[in-house]
C-alpha positions in Angstrom: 81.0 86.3 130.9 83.7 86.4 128.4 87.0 88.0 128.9 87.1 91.7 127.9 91.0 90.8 126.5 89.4 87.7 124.5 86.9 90.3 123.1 89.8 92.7 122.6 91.5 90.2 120.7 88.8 89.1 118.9 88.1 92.7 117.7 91.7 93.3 116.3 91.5 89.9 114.5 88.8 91.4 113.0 90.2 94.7 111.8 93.5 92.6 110.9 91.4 90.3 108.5 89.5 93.5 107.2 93.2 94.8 106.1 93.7 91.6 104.1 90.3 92.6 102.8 91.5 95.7 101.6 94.6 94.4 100.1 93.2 91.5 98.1 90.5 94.3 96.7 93.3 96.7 95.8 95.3 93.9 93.7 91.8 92.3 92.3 90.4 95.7 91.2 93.8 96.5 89.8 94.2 94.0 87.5 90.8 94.5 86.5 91.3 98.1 85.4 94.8 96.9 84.3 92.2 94.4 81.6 89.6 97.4 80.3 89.9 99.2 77.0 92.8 101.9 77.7 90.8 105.4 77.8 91.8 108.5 79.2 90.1 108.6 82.4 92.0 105.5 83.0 95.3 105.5 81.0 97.6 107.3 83.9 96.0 105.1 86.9 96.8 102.0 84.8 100.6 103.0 83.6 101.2 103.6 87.7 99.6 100.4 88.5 101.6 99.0 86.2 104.7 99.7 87.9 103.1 98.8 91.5 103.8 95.6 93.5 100.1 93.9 92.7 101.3 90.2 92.6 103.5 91.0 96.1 100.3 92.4 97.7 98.0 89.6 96.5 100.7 87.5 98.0 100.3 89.2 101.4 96.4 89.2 101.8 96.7 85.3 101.4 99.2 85.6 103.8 96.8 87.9 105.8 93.8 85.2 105.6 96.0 82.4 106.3 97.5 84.0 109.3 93.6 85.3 110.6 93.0 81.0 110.1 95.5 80.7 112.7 94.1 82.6 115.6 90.8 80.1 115.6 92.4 77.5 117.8 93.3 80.3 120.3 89.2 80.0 121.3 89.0 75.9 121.0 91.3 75.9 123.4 91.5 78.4 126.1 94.5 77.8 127.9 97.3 77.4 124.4 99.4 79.8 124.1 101.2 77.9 120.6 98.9 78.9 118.6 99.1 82.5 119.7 102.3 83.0 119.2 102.8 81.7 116.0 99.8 83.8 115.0 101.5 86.5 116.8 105.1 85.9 114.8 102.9 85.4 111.3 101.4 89.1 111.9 104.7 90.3 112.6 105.7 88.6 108.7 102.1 90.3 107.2 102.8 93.9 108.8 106.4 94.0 107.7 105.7 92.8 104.1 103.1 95.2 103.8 105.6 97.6 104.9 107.7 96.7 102.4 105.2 97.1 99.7 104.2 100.6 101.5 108.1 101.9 101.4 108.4 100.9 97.7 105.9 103.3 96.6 107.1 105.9 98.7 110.1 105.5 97.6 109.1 105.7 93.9 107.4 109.3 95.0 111.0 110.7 95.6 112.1 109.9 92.2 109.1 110.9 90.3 110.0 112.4 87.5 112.9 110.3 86.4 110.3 107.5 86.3 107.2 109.1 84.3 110.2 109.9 81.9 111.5 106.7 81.5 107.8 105.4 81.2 106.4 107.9 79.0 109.4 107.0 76.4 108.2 103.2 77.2 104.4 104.1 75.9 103.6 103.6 72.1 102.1 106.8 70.3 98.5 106.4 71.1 98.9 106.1 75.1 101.2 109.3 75.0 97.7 110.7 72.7 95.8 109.8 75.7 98.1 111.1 78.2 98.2 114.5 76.0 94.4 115.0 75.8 93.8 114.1 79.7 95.9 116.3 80.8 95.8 118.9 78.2 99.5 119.2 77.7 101.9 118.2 74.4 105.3 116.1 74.9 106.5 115.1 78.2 109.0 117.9 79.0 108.1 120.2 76.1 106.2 120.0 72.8 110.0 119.1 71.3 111.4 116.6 74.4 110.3 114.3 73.2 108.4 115.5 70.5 104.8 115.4 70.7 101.7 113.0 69.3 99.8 114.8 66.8 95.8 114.9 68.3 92.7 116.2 68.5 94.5 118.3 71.6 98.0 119.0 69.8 96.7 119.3 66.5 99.8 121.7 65.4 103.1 123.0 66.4 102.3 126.7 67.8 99.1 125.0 69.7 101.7 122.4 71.1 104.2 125.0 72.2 101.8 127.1 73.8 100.4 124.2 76.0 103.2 123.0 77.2 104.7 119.5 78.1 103.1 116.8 80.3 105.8 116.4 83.2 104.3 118.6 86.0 100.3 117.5 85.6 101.4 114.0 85.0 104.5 114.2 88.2 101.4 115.9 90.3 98.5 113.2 89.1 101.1 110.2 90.0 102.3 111.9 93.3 98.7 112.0 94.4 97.6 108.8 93.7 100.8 106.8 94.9 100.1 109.1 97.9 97.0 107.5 98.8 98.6 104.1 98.1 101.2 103.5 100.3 99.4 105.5 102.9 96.7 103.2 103.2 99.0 100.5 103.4 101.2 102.4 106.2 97.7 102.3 107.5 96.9 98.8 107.4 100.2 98.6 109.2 99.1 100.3 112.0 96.0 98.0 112.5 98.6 95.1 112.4 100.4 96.5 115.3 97.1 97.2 116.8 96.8 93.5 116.6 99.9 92.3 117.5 100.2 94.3 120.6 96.2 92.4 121.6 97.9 89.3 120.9 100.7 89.5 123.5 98.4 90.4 126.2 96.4 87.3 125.3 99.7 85.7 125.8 100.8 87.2 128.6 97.6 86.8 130.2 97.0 83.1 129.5 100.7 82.7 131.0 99.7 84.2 134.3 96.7 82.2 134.5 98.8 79.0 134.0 101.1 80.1 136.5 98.3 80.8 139.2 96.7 77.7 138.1 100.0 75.6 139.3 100.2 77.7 142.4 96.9 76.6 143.2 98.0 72.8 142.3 101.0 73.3 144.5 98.6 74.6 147.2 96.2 71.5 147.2 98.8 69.1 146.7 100.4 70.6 149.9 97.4 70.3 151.6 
């Protein structure tokens, strides 16, 4: 019958792998949205993305598979406990750079609105259009600050002024969707401790059975 800790273990690998999973499909689907036609049902997601660590979390879910790679040998052979806990130290390096990656966009949340600024002032006239017409606004603070694109939803002055600027629906879009980012990844965090903490009882429990296992020689040699 195999060992409900091995099947434990075996489980968390699995949900550890299926992080990388999600990491590798974050940064592939990125850049692929990053590569369409700019529209406006996709010009906001893709400045943000933009700005987000894609190559540092592609980075990682290699890390991720490699490190998943390492666990194998723990079922060849039964009794090693190397194997575990250098796949045990190499989790430890996956959690805490998805951490990383995970703080960073939090961190970006808290300064919101000095960063659309600076980014909106980055964007050349037609991306600003787009920005206007999805969310139905003119100029970033105001119509005036900085002044805004003339388009199909600013077409004049008094329309402009009367719409206001960008910064709020643009501050509240980016909040929601770096939101959802890093919490996933604080979520795939949590599987990785999930994982780590299986790991160490492998370890600890393959170390017990060693030391009973040289009891048991001391026992019979004694004999």
């Amino acid at each position: 019958m195999v060992n409900k800790i091995i099947l434990t273990f075996i489980g968390t690998n699995f949900l550890f792998l299926v992080g990388g999973a999600l990491l590798i499909a974050f940064a592939v689907v990125s850049r692929n949205d990053m590569e369409q036609r700019t529209t406006t049902s996709n010009v906001a997601n893709n400045l943000l993305l933009s700005k987000s660590p894609i190559t540092a979390t592609l980075i990682n879910a290699i890390f991720v598979f490699a490190t998943f790679l390492t666990a194998l040998p723990a079922f060849i052979l039964p009794l090693n406990r190397l194997f575990l806990k250098l796949h045990g130290w190499l989790v430890v390096m996956c959690a805490t750079f998805t951490m990383i990656i995970g703080l960073i966009l939090w961190f970006d949340t808290l300064k919101t609105k000095a960063n659309l600024k600076t980014l909106w002032g980055e964007q050349p006239a037609i991306d600003q259009s787009l920005l206007q017409m999805k969310f139905d606004c003119c100029g970033y603070a105001n119509s005036t600050s900085p002044p805004f694109i003339q388009d199909s939803t600013c077409t004049a002055d008094l329309v402009a002024a009367t719409k206001g600027g960008c910064m709020t629906p643009f501050t509240n879009f980016s909040n929601r969707f770096l939101d959802l980012i890093f919490t996933a990844a604080f979520g795939i965090v949590g599987l990785d401790v999930i994982h780590l903490l299986s790991t160490v009882v492998v370890i600890k429990n393959r170390q017990e059975l060693e030391r009973y296992r040289h009891i048991d020689e001391k026992i019979n040699n004694g004999i």
